[in-house]
C-alpha positions in Angstrom: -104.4 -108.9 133.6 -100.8 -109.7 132.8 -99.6 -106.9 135.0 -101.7 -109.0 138.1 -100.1 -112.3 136.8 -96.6 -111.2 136.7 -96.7 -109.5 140.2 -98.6 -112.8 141.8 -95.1 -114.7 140.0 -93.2 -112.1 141.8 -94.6 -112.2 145.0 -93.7 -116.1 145.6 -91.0 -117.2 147.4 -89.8 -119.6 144.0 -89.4 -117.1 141.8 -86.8 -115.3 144.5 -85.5 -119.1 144.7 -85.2 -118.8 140.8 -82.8 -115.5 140.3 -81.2 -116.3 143.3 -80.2 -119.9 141.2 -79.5 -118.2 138.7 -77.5 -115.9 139.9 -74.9 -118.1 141.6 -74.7 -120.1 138.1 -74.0 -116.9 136.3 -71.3 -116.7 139.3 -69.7 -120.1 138.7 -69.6 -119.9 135.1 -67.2 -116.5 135.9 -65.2 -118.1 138.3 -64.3 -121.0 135.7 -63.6 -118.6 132.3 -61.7 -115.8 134.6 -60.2 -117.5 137.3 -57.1 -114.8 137.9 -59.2 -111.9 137.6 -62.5 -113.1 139.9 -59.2 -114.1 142.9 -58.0 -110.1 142.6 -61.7 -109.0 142.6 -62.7 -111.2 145.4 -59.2 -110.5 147.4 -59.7 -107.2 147.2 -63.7 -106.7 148.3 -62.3 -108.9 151.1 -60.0 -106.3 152.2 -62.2 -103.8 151.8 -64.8 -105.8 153.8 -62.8 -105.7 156.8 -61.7 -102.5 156.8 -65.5 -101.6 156.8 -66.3 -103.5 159.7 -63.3 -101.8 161.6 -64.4 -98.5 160.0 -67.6 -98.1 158.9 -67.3 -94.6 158.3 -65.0 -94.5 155.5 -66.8 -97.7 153.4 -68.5 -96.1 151.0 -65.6 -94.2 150.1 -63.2 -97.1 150.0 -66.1 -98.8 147.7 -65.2 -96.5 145.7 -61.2 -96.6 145.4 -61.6 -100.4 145.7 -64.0 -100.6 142.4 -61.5 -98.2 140.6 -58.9 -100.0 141.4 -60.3 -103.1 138.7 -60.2 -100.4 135.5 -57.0 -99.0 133.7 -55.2 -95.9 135.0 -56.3 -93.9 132.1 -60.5 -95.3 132.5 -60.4 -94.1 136.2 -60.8 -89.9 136.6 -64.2 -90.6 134.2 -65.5 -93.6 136.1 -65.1 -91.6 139.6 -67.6 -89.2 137.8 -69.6 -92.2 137.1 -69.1 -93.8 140.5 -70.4 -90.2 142.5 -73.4 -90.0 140.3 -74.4 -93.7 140.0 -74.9 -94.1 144.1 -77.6 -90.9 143.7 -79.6 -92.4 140.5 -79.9 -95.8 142.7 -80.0 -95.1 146.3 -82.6 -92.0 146.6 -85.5 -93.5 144.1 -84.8 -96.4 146.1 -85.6 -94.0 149.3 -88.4 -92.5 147.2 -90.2 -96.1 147.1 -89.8 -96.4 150.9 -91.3 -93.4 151.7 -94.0 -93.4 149.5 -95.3 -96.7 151.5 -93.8 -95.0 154.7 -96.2 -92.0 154.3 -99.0 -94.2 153.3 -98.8 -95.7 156.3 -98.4 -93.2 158.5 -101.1 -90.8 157.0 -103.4 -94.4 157.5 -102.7 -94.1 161.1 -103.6 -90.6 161.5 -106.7 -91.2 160.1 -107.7 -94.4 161.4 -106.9 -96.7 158.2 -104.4 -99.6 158.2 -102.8 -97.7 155.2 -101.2 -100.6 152.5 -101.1 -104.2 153.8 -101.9 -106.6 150.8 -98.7 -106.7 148.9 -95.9 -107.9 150.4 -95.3 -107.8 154.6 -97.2 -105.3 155.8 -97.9 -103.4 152.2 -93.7 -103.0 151.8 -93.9 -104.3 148.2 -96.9 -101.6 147.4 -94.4 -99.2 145.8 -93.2 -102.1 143.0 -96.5 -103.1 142.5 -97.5 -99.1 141.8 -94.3 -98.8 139.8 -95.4 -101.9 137.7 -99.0 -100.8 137.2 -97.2 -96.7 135.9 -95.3 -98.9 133.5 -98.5 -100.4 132.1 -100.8 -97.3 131.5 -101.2 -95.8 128.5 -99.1 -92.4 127.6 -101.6 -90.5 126.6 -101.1 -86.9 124.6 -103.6 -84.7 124.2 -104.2 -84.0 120.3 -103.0 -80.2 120.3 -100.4 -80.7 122.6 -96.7 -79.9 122.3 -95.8 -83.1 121.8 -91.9 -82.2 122.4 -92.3 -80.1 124.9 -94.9 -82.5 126.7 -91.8 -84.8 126.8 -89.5 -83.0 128.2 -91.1 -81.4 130.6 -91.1 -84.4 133.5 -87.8 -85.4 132.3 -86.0 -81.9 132.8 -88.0 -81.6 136.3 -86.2 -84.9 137.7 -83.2 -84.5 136.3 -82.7 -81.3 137.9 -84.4 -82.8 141.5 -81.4 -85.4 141.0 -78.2 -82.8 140.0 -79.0 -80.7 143.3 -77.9 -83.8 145.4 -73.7 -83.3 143.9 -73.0 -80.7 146.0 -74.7 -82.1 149.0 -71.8 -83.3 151.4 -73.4 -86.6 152.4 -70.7 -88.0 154.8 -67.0 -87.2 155.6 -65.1 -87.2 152.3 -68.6 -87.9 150.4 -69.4 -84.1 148.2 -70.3 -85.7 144.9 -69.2 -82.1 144.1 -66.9 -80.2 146.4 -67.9 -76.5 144.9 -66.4 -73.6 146.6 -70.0 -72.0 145.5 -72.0 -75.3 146.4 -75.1 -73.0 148.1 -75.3 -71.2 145.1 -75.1 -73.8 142.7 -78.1 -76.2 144.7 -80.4 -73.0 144.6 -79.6 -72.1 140.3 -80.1 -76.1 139.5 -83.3 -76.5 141.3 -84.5 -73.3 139.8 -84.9 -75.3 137.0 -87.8 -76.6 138.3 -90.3 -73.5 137.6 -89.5 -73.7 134.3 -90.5 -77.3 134.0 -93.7 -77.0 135.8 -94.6 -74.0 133.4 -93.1 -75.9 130.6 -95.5 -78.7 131.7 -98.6 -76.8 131.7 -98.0 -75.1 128.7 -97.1 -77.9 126.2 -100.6 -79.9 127.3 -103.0 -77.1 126.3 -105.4 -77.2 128.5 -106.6 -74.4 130.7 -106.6 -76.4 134.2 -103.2 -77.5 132.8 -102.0 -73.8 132.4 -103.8 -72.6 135.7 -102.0 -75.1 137.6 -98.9 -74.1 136.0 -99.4 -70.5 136.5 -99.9 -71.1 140.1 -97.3 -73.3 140.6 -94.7 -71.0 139.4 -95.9 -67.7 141.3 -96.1 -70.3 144.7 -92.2 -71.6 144.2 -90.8 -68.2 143.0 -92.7 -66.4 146.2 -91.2 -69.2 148.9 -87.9 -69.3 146.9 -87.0 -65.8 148.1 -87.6 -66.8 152.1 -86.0 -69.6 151.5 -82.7 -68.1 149.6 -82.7 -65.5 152.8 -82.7 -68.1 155.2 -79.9 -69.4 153.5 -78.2 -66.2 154.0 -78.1 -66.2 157.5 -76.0 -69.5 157.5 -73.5 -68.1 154.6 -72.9 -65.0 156.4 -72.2 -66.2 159.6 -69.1 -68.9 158.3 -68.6 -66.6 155.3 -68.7 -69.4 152.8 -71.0 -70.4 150.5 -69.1 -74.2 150.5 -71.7 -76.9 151.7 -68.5 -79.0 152.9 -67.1 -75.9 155.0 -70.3 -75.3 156.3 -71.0 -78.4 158.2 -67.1 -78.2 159.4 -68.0 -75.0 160.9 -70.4 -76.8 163.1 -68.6 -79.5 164.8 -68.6 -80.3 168.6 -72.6 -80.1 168.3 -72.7 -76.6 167.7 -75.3 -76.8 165.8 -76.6 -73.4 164.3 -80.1 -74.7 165.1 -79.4 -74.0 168.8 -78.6 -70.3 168.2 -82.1 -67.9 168.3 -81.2 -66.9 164.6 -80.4 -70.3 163.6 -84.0 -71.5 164.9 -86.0 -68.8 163.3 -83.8 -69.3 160.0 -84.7 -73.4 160.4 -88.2 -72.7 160.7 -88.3 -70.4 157.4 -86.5 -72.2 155.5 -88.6 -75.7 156.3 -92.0 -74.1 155.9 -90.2 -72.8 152.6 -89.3 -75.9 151.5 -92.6 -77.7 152.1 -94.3 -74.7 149.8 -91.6 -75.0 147.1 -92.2 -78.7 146.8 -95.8 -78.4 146.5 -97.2 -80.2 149.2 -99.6 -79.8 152.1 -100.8 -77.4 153.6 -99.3 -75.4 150.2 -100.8 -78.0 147.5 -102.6 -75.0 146.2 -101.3 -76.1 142.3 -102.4 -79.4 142.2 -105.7 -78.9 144.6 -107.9 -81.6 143.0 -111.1 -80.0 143.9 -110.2 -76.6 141.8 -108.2 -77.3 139.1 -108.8 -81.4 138.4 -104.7 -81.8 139.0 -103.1 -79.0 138.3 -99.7 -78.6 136.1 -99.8 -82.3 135.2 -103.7 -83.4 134.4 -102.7 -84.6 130.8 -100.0 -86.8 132.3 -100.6 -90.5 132.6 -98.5 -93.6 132.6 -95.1 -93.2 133.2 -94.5 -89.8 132.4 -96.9 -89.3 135.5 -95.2 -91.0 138.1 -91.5 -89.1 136.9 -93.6 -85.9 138.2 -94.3 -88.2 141.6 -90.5 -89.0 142.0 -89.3 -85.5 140.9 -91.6 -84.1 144.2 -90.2 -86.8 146.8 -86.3 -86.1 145.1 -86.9 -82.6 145.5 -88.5 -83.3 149.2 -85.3 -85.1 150.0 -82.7 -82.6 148.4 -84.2 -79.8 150.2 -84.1 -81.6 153.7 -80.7 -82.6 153.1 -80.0 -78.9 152.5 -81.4 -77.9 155.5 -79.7 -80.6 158.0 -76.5 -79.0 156.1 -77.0 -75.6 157.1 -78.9 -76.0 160.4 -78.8 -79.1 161.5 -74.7 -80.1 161.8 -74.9 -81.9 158.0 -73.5 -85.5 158.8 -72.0 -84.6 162.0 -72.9 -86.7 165.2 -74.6 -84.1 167.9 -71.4 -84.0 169.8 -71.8 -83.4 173.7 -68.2 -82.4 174.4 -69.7 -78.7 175.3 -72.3 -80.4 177.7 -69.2 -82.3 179.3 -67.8 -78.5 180.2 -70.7 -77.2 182.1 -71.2 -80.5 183.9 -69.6 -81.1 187.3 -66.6 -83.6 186.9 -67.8 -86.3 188.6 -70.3 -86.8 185.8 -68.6 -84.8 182.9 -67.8 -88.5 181.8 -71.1 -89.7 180.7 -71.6 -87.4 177.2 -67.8 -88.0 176.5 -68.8 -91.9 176.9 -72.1 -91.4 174.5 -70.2 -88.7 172.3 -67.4 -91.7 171.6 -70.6 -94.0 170.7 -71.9 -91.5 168.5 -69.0 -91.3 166.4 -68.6 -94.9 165.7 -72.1 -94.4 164.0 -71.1 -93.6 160.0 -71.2 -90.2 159.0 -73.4 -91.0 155.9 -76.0 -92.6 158.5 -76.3 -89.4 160.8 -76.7 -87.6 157.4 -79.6 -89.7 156.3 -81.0 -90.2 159.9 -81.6 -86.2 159.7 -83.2 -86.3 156.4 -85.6 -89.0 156.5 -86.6 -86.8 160.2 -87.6 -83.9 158.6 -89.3 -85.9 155.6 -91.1 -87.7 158.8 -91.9 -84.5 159.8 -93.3 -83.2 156.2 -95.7 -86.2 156.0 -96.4 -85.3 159.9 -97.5 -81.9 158.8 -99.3 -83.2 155.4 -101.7 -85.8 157.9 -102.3 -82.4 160.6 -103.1 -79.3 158.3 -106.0 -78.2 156.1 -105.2 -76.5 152.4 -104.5 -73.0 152.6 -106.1 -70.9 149.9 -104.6 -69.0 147.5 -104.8 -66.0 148.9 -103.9 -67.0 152.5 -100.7 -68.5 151.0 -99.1 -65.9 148.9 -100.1 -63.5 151.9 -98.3 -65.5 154.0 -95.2 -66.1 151.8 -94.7 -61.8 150.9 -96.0 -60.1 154.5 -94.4 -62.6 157.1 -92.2 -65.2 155.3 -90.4 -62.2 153.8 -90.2 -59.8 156.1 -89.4 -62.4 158.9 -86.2 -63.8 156.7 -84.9 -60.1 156.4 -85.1 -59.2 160.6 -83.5 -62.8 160.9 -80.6 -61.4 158.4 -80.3 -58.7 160.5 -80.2 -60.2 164.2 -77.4 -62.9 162.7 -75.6 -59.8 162.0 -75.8 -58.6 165.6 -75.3 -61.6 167.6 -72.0 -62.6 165.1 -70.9 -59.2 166.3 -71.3 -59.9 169.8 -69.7 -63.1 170.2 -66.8 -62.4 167.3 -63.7 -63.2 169.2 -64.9 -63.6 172.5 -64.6 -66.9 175.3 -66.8 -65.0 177.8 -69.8 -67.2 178.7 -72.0 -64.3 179.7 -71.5 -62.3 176.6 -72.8 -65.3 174.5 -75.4 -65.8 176.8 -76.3 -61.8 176.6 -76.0 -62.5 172.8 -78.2 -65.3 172.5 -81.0 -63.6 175.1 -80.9 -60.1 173.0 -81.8 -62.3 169.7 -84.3 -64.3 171.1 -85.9 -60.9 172.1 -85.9 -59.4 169.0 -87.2 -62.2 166.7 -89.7 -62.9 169.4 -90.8 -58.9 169.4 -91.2 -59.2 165.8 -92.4 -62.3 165.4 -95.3 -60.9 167.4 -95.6 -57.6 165.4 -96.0 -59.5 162.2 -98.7 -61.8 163.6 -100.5 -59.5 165.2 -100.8 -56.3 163.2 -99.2 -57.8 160.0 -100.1 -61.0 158.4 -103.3 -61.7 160.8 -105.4 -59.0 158.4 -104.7 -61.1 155.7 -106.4 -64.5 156.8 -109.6 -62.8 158.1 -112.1 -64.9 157.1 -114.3 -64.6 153.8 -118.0 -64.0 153.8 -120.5 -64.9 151.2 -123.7 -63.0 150.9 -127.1 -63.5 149.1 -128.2 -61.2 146.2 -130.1 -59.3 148.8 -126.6 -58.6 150.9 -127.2 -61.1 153.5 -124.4 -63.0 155.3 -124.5 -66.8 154.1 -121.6 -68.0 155.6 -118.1 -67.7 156.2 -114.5 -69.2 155.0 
């Protein structure tokens, strides 16, 4: 009842009248005790105001120098610690929120529902009002739980789903963490996450609890491997396992989605990366109608909705990943190749869009390719049926695996063929001869492979009649 009240306060225009008061108050009361000080500080986000609108690219990071600047000389090498983590704690909840409602919607629309629409314009405030109502549940532990371990569990899964994002490079200039082993280090942190979800099921005590877990952490060890491999491809090919140089190595638009390799490599490690983060079609540990909820059936409350922000963190890390090895990182798709095989009469028009594209801020494109796989996650969650278990481990160890390994292998051949080379026709020759050979064993797999494994189940009578089939 309060928790309705104080949202219905919320959701009027005079309580936003109220802070808003407030705030410029708080402001003028500033201005009057530290007049010198509030001139430097509003001098200052003035210039750097300017300079954003002249160069948007570069704003974030001049946020940056621009809020060090206010602190002593000794404060500032720990507050630039402080300043690359704080922007991650407050801008990708704040994208977790948005999608939530975002994937609501959409998943309405596919099935013919209006999705949220009573809180806020067009259901946008849903995600506070869900947030709100988590805060007001009761945390309740089962009585021969692990009471510490219960504790820790959603607490070590997010805060690993939010350390992967420091060695993401998220815009020119912007690596939280510029490792030389950044690949590496994204893959050993979120590792941390099967122990969590073991850790999870284990500490409740339950049987569904530990099923779920058990399930969960044969599921993201089995699509970690494909996904690692596909990694591989990427690494070998720049021969570096720095995020930062990884993305430099594919500017001009060559993008290493566009190679036969690169596609194939994209493909395993999204399909990877929508198994290793639990959701459909690869929900098999938290399939309601089996196992009530899987790992987390004796959450509630709060503790609850850490495990629902850890998934969509974990969602966004891994697409960010994967725009960084495939998809140019937070590069614009430059068209200065296109402007080469054009005639020059129109070579003029992608050098005209490729000039627009870079006034665009690096930190945008980067975002603009993450939310479009995440669209494309919640696209595949709305389309495909639940796999079972058996269908999905199948999947994962005799054409996941093997695929990942022949991809490994033509990435070798077709860096080979075009190492040190400017002739058109050999990359072309290159790029034909790996299409060929993923496509030949692409087909092998399906076809006398993986294709004996989803054969459907039959269910039979006492008497060995057939009763029907799965």
């Amino acid at each position: 009842m309060y928790v309705k009240k104080l949202w219905k306060l919320i959701n009027t225009w005079q309580f936003l009248a109220t802070i808003a008061v407030l705030v410029v108050v708080a402001g003028i009361v500033i201005l009057c005790v530290f007049p010198k000080q509030v001139g430097r500080i509003i001098a200052d986000l003035f210039t750097w105001f300017i300079a954003a609108i002249a160069n948007p690219d570069t704003a974030v990071v001049n946020l940056k120098h621009t809020v060090l600047g206010f602190f002593p000389e000794s404060w500032r090498p720990w507050l630039s610690h402080v300043c690359n983590f704080l922007p991650i704690v407050a801008v990708f909840p704040g994208l977790f929120a948005l999608i939530t409602w975002a994937e609501r919607k959409i998943l309405g629309r596919i099935q013919n529902r209006y999705g949220p629409n009573r809180v806020g314009p067009y259901g946008l405030l849903q995600p506070i009002a869900d947030g709100l109502k988590m805060l007001s549940k009761e945390d309740i532990v089962p009585r021969a739980a692990d009471k510490v371990l219960h504790f820790l569990a959603p607490i070590v899964l997010v805060v690993s789903a939010l350390l992967v994002y420091s060695v993401l490079p998220m815009g020119r200039n912007m690596t939280p963490a510029n490792l030389d082993v950044g690949v590496i280090a994204f893959f050993a942190i979120g590792a941390i996450s099967e122990v969590a979800v073991f850790i999870a099921g284990w500490a409740s005590r339950n049987k569904y609890s530990i099923l779920g877990a058990l399930r969960g952490v044969a599921q993201m060890i089995s699509y970690e491997i494909p996904l690692v491999l596909s990694a591989v491809t990427v690494v070998m090919v720049v021969g570096t396992l720095s995020t930062s140089a990884i993305v430099h190595a594919q500017g001009g638009g060559h993008w290493f989605v566009f190679t036969p390799w690169g596609f194939v490599g994209f493909l395993l490690f999204f399909i990877a990366s929508i198994a290793e983060v639990n959701r459909s079609p690869f929900d098999i540990p938290e399939a309601e109608s089996e196992i009530i909820a899987g790992y987390h059936t004796e959450y509630s409350g709060f503790k609850f909705a850490i495990f629902f922000l850890a998934e969509y963190l974990a969602a966004i890390a891994l697409s960010g990943l994967g725009v960084t090895l495939f998809l140019g990182g937070w590069q614009a798709p430059g068209l200065e190749w296109l402007a080469a095989w054009l005639p020059s009469w129109i070579a003029w028009v992608p050098l005209v869009i490729d000039a627009i594209f870079e006034y665009i801020p690096s930190w945008l494109w980067f975002l603009i390719k993450a939310m479009s796989l995440i669209l494309l996650m919640i696209w595949v969650r709305g389309t495909l049926p639940r796999l079972r278990s058996d269908q999905l481990m199948g999947f994962a160890w005799k054409f996941m695996l093997p695929m990942s390994l022949i991809n490994i292998l033509v990435a070798g051949i077709w860096y080979k063929m075009v190492e040190g080379t400017t002739a058109r026709w050999q990359g072309v020759g290159a790029w034909l001869l790996s299409a060929a050979i993923l496509f030949a064993c692409y087909w092998a797999l399906s076809t006398f492979g993986f294709r004996q494994v989803v054969k459907k189940r039959e269910y039979r009578d006492s008497e060995g009649k057939l009763i029907a089939t799965a």
